[in-house]
N, C-alpha and C positions, 0 to 999 in steps of 0.2 A: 504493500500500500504506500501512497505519497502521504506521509503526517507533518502536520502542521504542528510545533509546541510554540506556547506562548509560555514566553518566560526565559531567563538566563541562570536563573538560581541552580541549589544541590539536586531539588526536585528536576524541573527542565534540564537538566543536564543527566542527572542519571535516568529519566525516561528516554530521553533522545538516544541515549548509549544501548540502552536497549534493541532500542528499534532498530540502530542500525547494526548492532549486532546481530541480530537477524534477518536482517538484508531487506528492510523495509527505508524507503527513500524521505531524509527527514530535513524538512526546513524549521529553522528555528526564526523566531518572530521575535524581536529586542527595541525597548527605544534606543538602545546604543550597542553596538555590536562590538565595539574594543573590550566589551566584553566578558565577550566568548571567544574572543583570540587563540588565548591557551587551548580550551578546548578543540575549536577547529583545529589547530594545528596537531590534536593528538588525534582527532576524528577527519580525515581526509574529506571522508563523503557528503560530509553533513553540510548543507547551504544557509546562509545568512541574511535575514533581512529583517525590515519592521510587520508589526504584530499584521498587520493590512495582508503584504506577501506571504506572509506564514499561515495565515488563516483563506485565503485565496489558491495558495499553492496544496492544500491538504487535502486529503478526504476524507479523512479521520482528525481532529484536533486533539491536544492537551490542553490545559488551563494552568499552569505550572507557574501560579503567582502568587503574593501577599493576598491573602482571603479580601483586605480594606481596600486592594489595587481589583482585585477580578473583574468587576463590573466596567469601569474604564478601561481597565486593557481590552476588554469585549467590544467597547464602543472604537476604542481605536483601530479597531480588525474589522471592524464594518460588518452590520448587520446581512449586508446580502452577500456574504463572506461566510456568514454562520449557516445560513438558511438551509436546512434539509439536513445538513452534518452530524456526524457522531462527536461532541464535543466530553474528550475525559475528563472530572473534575477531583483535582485531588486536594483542591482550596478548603483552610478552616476557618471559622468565622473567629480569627485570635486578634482580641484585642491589643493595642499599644500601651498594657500594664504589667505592673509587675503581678508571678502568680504570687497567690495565696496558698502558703505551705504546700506548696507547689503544684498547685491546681490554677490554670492558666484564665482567663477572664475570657468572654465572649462576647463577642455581639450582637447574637440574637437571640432569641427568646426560647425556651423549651419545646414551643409548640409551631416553630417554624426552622428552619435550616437555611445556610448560604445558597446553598443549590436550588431550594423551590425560589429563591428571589430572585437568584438569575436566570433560571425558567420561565418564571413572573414575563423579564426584561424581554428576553428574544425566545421570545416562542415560537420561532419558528429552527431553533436548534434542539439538538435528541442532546439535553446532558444525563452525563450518567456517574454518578458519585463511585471512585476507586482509588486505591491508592493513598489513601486520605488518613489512616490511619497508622502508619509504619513511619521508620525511617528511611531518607534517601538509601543509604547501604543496602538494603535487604530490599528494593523493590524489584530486581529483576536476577531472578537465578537466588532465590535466597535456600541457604541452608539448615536447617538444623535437625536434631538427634532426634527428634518430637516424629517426622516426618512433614510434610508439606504445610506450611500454613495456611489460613484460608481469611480469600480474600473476600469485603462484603461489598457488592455490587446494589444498586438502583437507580433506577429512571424511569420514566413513562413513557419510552417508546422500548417494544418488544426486542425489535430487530435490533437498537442500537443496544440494549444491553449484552446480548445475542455476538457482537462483533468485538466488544469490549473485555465481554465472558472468555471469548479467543483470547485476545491481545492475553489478560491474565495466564490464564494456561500455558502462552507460550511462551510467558515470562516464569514459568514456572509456579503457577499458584495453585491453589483448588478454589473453588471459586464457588460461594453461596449467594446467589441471587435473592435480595429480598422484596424483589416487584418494585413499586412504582417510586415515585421520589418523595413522598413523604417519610420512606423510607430513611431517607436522610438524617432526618431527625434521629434517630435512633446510634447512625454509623460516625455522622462528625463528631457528636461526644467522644467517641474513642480515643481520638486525637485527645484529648484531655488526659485519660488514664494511662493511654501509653506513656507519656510527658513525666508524669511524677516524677520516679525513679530519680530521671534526669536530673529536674527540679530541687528535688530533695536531697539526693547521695551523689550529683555529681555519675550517674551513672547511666551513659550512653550507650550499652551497650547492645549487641543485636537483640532482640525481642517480636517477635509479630505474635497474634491472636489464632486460636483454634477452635474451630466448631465440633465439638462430639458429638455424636450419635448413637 
C-alpha cells in the first residue's frame, strides 16, 4: 500500500519503519522536514513532504501526532485528502500537565474520546483507534515470553477496521476488534495505565496488554 503518516515524532517514525519494513511505500507528512533528516537518511525509501502531500499521497493514513495538535494537522492535510480513507489513530487526548502520582491528565471527558471528535470533524474519513496504547519500541515486531500481545482496534466503518486489523497482524499483533468508535472511550484510557510505571518508578520499560480467554 502507498501510507501517508502524519507526524515526525517516536510514534510516526516507528510506524513509518514499519511499513517500510514490509515493503509498503510511505510518505511522511511534517511542517518541517529537517526533521526527519536522520531518519530519511537511515530509511532510503521513505518520501518527505507536508501533512497536504502525505495525506494526498496515501491510501491508508496514520495520525502520529500530539492528541492537542490532531485536529489541525487534519485540517492542514485537507479534508478532500481525508475523504473515503482509512485514517490510523494512535492520538491520546494528554493534557499539557503534570500527572498526578503519575496518572497523566486528559482532555476529554469519560463519556467521549479524541477519536469520536475527530470523527465528529471529517466525517467523511474511516478512523480507527490502534496503536494508542503501547510504547513507540514494541509497536511493530514486539516480543515477549507472555506470547503475542493484543492489540484493541475500533471505528465505524467495517472495512476500515478490517485493513487496519491487517496492518496489526503484520506488524505482529493479535488483534481484538471492539466495533464501532465509541469504543474508544474504553481503549485511550489505557494510555493512562500503561504511563504509570513510567511516571512513578522511572520505568520504561517494554510492556503491552493481553486479552484472555
Amino acid at each position: 500500500m502507498k501510507v501517508g503518516v502524519l507526524g515526525s515524532g517516536d510514534v510516526a517514525q516507528a510506524l513509518a519503519a514499519g511499513f517500510l519494513k514490509y515493503k509498503h511505500e510511505v510518505m511522511m507528512g511534517t511542517r518541517d522536514v529537517s526533521k526527519l533528516a536522520a531518519f530519511a537518511k537511515e530509511h532510503s525509501g521513505v518520501k518527505l513532504g507536508s501533512f497536504a502531500d502525505a495525506a494526498k499521497f496515501g491510501e491508508l493514513l496514520v495520525l502520529a501526532v500530539k492528541g492537542n495538535a490532531a485536529a489541525d494537522v487534519l485540517r492542514a492535510a485537507g479534508g478532500e485528502h481525508l475523504a473515503g480513507k482509512t485514517v490510523i489513530d494512535p492520538t491520546n487526548a494528554i493534557q499539557d500537565a503534570p500527572p498526578i502520582d503519575g496518572v497523566i491528565q486528559s482532555f476529554t471527558g469519560p463519556n467521549e474520546s479524541l477519536m469520536e471528535q475527530l470523527q465528529h470533524e471529517f466525517p467523511d474519513a474511516h478512523f480507527v483507534k490502534a496503536f494508542s496504547c503501547i510504547g513507540s519500541a514494541t509497536m511493530v515486531d514486539p516480543v515477549f515470553k507472555e506470547g503475542k500481545p493484543t492489540m484493541f482496534i475500533a471505528g465505524n466503518d467495517t472495512g476500515a477496521r478490517k485493513m487496519v486489523s491487517g496492518v496489526c497482524t503484520q506488524f505482529g499483533w493479535e488483534v481484538a476488534d471492539m466495533g464501532s468508535a465509541v469504543a474508544a472511550r474504553a481503549i485511550e484510557p489505557l494510555a493512562v495505565l500503561w504511563c504509570i510505571p513510567g511516571f512513578r518508578e522511572n520505568n520504561w520499560g517494554l510492556r503491552a496488554f493481553k486479552m484472555l480467554t
